[in-house]
N, C-alpha and C positions, 0 to 999 in steps of 0.2 A: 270255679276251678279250685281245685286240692292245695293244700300246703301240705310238702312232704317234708323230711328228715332223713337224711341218707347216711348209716354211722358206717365207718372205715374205720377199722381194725390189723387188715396185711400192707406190708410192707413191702421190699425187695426179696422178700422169701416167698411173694407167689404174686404176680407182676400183674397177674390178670386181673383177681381178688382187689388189689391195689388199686386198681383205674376203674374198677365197678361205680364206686359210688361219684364218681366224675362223670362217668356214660352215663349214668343214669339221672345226675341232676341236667345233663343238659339235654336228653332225653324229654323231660319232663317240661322244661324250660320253654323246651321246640314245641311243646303242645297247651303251653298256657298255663303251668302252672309254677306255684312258688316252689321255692326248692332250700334246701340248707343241708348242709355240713357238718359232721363232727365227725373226727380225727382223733382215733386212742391207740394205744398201745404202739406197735410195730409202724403204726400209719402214720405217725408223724414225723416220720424221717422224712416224707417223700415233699414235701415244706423244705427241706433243702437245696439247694438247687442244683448239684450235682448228683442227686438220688433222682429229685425231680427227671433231669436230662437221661437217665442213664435205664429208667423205667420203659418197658414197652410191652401191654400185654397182651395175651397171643389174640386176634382178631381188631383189634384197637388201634386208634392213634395212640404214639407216644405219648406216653404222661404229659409229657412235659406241654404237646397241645392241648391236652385236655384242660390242664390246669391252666395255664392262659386265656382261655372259652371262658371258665368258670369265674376267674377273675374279672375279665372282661364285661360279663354277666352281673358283676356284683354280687356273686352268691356269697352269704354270710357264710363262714367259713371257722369252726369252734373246734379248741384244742384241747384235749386234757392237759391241764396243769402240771400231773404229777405227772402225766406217759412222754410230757416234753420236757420237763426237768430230768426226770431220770434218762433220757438220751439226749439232752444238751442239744435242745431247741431251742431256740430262742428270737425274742421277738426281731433280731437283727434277719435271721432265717425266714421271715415271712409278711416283710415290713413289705403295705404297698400290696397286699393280698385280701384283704376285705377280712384277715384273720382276726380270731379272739381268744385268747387264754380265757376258758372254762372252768369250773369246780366242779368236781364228780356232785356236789347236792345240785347244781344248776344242769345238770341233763333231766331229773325227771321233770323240772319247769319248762324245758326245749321240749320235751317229748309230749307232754299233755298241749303246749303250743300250736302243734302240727298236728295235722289229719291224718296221719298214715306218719310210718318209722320202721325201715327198713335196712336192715344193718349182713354187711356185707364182712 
């Protein structure tokens, strides 16, 4: 079976874009294989839990089950640093999520990690 990387980049500025890489790791999950996470820019709001709840994108469950699945799932789950600092994420926002604060040098170690890297 594959080990994938699924990067999330939109946030509540396009709800759909937002829940892809959640569909897709559990997607992937349902068929046997690894899956992981990274969360940059606009995407790390949704680690909030009122962005979380407030997300639904057109054909999908709400975020907010997706992200529960995912958790549930134990999908590692990798933040950019700076895309969570500069919107005041923080680890109180995603404690108890399988999350990780990231360095932009530690995604090309994630991405040569995994077989396949699909960014959303």
């Amino acid at each position: 079976m594959g080990k994938l990387l699924y990067v999330g980049t939109y946030g509540t500025d396009d709800p759909t874009r937002a829940s892809m890489p959640f569909v897709a790791t559990l997607g992937a999950l349902a068929r046997g294989h690894e899956a992981s996470i990274v969360l940059m820019g606009e995407s790390v709001y949704l680690l909030k839990g009122q962005v979380a709840d407030a997300v639904h994108g057109i054909g999908y469950r709400p975020l907010r089950r997706l992200l529960d699945e995912t958790i549930e799932a134990k999908v590692p789950i990798y933040i950019g640093s700076s895309c969570a600092k500069a919107r005041e994420v923080t680890e109180v926002d995603f404690a108890g999520m399988n999350a990780y604060i990231t360095e932009a040098s530690d995604l090309a170690d994630l991405m040569l990690a995994h077989d396949r890297v699909l960014s959303f």
